[in-house]
PQR file of N, CA, C, O and H, with PARSE charges and radii, in Angstrom:
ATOM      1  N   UNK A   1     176.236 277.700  51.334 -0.4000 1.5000
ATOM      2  CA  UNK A   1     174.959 278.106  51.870 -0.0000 2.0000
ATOM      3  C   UNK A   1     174.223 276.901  52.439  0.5500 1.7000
ATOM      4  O   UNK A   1     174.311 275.703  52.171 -0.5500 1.4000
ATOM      5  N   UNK A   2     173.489 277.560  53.283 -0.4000 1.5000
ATOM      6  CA  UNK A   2     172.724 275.923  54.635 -0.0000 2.0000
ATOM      7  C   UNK A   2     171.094 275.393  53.397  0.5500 1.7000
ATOM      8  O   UNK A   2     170.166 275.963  52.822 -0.5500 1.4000
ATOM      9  H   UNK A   2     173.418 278.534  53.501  0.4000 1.0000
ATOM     10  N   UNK A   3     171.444 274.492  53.511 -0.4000 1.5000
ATOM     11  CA  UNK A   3     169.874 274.054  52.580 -0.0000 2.0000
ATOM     12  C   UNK A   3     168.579 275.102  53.217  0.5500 1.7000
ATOM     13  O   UNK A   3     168.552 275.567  54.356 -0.5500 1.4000
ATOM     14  H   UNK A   3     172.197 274.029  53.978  0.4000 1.0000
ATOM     15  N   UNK A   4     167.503 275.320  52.086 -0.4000 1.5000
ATOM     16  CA  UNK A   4     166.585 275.757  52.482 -0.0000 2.0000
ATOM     17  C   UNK A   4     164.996 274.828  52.063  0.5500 1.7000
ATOM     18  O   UNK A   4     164.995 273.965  51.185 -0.5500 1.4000
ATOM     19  H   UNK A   4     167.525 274.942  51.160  0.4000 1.0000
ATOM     20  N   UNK A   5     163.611 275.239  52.938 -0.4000 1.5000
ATOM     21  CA  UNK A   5     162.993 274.355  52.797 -0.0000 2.0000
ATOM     22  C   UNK A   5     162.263 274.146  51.349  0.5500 1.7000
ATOM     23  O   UNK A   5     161.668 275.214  51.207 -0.5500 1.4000
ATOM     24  H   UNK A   5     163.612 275.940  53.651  0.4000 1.0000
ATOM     25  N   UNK A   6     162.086 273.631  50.609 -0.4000 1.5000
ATOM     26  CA  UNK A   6     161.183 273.664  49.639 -0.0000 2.0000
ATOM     27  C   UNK A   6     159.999 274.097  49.476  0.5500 1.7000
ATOM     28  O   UNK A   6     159.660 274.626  48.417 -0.5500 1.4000
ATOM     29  H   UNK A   6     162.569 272.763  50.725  0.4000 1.0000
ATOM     30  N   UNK A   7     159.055 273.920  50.655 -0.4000 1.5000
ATOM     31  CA  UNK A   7     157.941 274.726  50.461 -0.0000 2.0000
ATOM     32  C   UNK A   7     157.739 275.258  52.052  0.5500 1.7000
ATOM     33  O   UNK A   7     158.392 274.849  53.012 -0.5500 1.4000
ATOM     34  H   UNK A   7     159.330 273.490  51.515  0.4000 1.0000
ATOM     35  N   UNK A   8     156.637 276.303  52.090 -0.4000 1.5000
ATOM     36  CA  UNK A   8     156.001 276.548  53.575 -0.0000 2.0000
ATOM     37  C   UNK A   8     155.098 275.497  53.842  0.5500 1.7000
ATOM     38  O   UNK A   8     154.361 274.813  53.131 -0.5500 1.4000
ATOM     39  H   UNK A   8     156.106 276.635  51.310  0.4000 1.0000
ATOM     40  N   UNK A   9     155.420 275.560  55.415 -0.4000 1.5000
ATOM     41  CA  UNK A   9     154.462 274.505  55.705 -0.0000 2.0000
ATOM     42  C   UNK A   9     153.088 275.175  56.370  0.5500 1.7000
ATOM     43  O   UNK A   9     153.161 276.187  57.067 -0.5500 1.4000
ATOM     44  H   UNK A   9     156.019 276.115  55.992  0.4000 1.0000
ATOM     45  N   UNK A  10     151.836 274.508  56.083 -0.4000 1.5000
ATOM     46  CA  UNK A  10     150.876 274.847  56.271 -0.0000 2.0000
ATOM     47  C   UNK A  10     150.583 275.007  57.870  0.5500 1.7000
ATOM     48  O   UNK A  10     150.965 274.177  58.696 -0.5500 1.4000
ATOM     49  H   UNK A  10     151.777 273.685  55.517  0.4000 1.0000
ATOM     50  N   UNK A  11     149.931 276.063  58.155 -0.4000 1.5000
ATOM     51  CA  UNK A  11     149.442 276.360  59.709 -0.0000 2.0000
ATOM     52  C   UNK A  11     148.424 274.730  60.210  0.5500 1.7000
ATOM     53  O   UNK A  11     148.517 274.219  61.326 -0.5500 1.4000
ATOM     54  H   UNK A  11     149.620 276.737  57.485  0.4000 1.0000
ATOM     55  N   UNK A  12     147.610 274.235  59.180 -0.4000 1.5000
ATOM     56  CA  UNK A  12     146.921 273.031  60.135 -0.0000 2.0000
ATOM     57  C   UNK A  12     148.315 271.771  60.244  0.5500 1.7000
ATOM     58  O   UNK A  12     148.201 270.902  61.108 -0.5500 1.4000
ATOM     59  H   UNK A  12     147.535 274.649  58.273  0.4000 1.0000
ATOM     60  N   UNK A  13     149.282 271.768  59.538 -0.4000 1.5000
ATOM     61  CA  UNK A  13     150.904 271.058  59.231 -0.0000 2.0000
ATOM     62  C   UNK A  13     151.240 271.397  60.858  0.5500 1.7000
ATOM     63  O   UNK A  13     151.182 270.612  61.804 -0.5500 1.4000
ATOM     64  H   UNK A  13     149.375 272.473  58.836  0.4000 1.0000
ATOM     65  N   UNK A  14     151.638 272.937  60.862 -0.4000 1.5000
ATOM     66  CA  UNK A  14     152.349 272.972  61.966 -0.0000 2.0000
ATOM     67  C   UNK A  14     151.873 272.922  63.450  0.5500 1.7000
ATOM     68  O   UNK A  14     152.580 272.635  64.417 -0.5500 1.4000
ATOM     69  H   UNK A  14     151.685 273.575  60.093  0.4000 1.0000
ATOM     70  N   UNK A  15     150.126 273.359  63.466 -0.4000 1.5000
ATOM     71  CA  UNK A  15     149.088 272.869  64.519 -0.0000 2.0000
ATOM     72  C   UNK A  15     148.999 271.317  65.195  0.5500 1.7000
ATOM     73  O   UNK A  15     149.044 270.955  66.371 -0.5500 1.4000
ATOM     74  H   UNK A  15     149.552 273.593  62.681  0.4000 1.0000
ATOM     75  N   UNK A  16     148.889 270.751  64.251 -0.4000 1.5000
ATOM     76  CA  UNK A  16     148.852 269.019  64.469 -0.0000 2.0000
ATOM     77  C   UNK A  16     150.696 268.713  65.174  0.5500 1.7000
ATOM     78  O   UNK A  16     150.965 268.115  66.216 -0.5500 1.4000
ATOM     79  H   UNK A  16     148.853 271.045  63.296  0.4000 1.0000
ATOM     80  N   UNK A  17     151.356 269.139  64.517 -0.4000 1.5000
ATOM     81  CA  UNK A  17     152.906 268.761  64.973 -0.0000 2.0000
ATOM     82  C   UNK A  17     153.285 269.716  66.548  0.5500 1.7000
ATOM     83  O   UNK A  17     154.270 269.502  67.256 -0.5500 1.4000
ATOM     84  H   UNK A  17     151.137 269.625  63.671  0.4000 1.0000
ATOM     85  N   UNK A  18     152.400 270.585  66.762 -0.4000 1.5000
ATOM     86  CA  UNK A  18     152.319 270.961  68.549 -0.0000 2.0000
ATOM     87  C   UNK A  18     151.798 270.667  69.101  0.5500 1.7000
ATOM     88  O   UNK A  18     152.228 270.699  70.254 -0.5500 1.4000
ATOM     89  H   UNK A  18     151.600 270.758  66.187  0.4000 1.0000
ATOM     90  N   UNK A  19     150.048 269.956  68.857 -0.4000 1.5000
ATOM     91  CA  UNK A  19     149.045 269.250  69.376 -0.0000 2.0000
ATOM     92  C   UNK A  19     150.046 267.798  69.694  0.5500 1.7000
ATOM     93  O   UNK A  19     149.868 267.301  70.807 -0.5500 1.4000
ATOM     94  H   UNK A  19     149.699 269.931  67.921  0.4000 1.0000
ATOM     95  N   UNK A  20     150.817 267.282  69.006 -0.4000 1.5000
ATOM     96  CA  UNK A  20     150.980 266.054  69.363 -0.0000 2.0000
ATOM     97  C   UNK A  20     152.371 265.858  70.476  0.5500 1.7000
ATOM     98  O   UNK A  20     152.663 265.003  71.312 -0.5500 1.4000
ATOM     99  H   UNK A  20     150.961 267.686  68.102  0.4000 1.0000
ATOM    100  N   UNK A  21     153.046 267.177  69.971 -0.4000 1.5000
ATOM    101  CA  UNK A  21     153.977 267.455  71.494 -0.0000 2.0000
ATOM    102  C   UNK A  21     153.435 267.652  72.534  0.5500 1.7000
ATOM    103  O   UNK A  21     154.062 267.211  73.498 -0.5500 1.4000
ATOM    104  H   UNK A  21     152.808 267.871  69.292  0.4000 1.0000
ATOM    105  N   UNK A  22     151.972 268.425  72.882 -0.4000 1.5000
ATOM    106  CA  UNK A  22     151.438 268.725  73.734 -0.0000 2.0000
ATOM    107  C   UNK A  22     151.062 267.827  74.439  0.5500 1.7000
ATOM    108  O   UNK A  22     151.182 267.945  75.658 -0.5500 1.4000
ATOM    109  H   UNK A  22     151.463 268.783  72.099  0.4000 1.0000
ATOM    110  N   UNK A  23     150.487 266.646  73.862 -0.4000 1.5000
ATOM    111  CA  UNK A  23     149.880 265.918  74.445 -0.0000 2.0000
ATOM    112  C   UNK A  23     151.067 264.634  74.872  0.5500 1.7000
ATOM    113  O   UNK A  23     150.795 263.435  74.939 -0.5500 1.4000
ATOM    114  H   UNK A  23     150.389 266.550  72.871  0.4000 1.0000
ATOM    115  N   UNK A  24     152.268 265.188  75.100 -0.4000 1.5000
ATOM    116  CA  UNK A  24     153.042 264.277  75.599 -0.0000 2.0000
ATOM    117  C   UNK A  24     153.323 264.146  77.254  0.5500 1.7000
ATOM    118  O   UNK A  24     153.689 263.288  78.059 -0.5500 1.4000
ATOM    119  H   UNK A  24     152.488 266.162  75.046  0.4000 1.0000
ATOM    120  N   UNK A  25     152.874 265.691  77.233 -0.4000 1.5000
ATOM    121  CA  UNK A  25     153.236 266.353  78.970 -0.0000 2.0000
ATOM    122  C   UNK A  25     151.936 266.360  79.491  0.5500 1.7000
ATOM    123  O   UNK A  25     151.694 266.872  80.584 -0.5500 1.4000
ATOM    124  H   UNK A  25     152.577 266.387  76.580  0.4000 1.0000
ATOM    125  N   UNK A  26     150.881 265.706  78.630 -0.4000 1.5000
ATOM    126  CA  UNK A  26     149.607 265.992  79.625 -0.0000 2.0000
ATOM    127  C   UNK A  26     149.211 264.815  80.999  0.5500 1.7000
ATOM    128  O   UNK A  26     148.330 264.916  81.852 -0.5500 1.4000
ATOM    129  H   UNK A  26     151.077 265.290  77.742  0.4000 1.0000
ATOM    130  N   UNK A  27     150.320 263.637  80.776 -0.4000 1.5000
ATOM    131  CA  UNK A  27     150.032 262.929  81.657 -0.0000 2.0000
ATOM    132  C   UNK A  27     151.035 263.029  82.887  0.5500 1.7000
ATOM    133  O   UNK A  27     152.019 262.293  82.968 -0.5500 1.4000
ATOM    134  H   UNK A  27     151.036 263.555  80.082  0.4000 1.0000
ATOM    135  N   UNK A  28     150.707 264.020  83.866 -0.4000 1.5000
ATOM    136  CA  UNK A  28     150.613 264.701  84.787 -0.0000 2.0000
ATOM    137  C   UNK A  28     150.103 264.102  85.855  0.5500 1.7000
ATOM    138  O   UNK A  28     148.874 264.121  85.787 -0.5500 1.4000
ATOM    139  H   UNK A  28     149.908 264.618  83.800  0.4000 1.0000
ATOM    140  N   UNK A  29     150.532 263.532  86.897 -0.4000 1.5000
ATOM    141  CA  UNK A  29     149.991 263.002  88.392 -0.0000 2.0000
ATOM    142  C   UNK A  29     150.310 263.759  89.349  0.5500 1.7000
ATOM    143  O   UNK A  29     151.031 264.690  88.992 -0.5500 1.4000
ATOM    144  H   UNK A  29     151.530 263.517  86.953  0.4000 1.0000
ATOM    145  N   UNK A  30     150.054 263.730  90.460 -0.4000 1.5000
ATOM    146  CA  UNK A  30     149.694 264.330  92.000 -0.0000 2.0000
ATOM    147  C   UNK A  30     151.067 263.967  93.178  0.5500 1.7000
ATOM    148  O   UNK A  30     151.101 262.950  93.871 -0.5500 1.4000
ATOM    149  H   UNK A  30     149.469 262.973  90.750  0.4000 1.0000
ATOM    150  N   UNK A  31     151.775 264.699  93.180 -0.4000 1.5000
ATOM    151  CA  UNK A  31     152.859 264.236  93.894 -0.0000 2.0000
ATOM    152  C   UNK A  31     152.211 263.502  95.787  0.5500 1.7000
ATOM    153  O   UNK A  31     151.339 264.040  96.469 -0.5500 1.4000
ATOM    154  H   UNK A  31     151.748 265.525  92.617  0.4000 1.0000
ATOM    155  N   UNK A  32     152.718 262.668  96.029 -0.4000 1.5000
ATOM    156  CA  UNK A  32     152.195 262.264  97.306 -0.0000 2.0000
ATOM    157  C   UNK A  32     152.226 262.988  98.477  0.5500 1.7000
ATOM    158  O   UNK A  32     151.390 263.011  99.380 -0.5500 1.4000
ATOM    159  H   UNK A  32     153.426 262.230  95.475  0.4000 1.0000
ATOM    160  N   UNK A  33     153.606 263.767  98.345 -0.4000 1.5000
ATOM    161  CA  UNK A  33     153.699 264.396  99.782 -0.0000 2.0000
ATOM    162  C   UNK A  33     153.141 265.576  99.711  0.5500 1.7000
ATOM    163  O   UNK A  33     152.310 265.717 100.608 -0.5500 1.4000
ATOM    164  H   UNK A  33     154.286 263.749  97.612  0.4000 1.0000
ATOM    165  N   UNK A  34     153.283 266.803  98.782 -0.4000 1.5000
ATOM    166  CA  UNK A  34     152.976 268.193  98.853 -0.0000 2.0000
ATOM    167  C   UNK A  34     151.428 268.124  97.757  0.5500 1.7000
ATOM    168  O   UNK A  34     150.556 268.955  98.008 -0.5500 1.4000
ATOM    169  H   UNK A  34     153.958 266.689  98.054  0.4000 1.0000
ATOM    170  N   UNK A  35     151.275 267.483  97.015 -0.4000 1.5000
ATOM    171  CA  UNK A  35     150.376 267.409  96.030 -0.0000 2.0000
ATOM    172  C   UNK A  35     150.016 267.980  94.754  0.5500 1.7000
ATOM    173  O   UNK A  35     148.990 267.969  94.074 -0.5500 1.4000
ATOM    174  H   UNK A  35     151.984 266.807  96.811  0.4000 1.0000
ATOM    175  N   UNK A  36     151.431 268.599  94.608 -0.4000 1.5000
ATOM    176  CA  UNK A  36     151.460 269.597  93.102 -0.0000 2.0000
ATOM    177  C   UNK A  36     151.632 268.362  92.067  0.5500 1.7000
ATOM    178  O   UNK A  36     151.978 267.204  92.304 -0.5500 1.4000
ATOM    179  H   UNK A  36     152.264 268.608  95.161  0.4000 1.0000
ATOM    180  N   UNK A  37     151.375 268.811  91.178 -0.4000 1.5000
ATOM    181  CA  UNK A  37     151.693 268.212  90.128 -0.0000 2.0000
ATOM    182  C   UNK A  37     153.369 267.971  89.231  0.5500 1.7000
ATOM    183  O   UNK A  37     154.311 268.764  89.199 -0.5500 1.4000
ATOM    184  H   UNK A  37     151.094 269.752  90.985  0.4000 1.0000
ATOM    185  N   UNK A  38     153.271 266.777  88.670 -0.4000 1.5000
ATOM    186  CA  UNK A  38     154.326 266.171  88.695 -0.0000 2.0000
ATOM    187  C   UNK A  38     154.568 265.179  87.626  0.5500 1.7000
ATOM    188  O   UNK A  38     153.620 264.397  87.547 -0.5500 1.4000
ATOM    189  H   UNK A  38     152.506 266.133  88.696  0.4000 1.0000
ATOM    190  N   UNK A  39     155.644 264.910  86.660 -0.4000 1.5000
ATOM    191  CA  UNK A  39     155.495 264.034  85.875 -0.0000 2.0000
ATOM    192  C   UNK A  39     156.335 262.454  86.416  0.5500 1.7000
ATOM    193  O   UNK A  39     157.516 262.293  86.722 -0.5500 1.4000
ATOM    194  H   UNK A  39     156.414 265.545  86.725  0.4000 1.0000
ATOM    195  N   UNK A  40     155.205 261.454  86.376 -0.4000 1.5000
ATOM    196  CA  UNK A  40     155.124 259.986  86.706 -0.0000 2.0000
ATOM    197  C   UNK A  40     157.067 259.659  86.278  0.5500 1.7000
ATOM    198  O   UNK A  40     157.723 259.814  85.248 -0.5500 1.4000
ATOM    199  H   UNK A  40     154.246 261.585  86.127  0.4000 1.0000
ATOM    200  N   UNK A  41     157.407 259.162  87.676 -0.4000 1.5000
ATOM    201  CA  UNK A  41     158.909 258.455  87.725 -0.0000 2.0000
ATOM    202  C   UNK A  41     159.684 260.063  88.043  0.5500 1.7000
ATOM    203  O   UNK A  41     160.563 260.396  87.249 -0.5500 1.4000
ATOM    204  H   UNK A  41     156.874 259.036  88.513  0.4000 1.0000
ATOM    205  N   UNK A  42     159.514 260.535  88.613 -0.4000 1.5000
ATOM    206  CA  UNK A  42     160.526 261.815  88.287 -0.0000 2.0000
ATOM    207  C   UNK A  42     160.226 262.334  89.656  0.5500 1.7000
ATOM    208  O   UNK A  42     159.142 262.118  90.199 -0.5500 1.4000
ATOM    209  H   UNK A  42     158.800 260.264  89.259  0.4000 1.0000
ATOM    210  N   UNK A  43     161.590 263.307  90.443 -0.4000 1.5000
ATOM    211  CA  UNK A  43     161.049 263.485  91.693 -0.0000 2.0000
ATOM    212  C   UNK A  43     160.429 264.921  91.539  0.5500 1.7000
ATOM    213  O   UNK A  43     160.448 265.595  90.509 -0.5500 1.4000
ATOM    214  H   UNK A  43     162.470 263.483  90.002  0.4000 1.0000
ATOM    215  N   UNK A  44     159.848 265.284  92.810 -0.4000 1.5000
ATOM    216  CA  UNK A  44     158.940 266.583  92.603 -0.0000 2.0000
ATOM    217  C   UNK A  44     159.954 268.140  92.770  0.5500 1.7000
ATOM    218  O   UNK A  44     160.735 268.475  93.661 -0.5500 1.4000
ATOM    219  H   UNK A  44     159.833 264.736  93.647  0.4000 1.0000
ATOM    220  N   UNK A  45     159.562 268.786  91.604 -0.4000 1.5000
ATOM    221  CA  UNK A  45     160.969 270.418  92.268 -0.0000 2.0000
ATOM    222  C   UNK A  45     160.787 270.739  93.185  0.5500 1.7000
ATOM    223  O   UNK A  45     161.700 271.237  93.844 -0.5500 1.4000
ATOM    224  H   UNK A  45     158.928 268.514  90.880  0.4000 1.0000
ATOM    225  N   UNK A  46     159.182 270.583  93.818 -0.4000 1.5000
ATOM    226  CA  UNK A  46     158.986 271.536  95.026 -0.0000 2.0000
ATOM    227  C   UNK A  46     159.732 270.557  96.389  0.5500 1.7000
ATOM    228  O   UNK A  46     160.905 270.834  96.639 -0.5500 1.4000
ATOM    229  H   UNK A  46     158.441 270.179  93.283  0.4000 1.0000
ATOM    230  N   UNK A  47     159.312 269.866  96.916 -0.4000 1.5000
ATOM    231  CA  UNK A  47     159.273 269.253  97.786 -0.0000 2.0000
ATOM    232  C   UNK A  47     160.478 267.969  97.885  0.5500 1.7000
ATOM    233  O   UNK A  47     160.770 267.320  98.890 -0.5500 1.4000
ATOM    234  H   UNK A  47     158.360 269.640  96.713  0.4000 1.0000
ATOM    235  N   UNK A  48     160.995 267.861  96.640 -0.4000 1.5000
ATOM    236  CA  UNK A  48     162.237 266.999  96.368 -0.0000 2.0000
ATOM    237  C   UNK A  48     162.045 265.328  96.756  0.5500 1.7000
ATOM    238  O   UNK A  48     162.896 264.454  96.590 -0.5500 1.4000
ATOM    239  H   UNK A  48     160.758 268.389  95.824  0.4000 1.0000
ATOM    240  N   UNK A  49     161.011 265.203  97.180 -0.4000 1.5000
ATOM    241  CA  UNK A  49     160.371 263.953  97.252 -0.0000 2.0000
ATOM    242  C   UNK A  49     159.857 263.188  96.022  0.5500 1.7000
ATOM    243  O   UNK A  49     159.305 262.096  96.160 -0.5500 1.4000
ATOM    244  H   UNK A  49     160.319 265.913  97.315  0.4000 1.0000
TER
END
């Protein structure tokens, strides 16, 4: 049998541990050519630039 967890984890536990994923994708810039948004070093889906 696969291990199981020892206890539940608390809703403000599992709030804080998505708040801090969230705030990984929030830094978000302005692509140059079309102007959608875009994450910094990476090329754009729309416009492939």
């Amino acid at each position: 049998m696969a291990p199981l967890p020892k206890s539940k984890r608390s809703t403000a536990r599992k709030g804080r541990s998505l708040v801090s994923k969230m705030r990984t994708f929030s830094k978000l810039v302005k692509c140059v050519n079309c102007g959608k948004t875009k994450l910094p070093h990476k090329t754009c889906k729309y416009c492939k630039k």
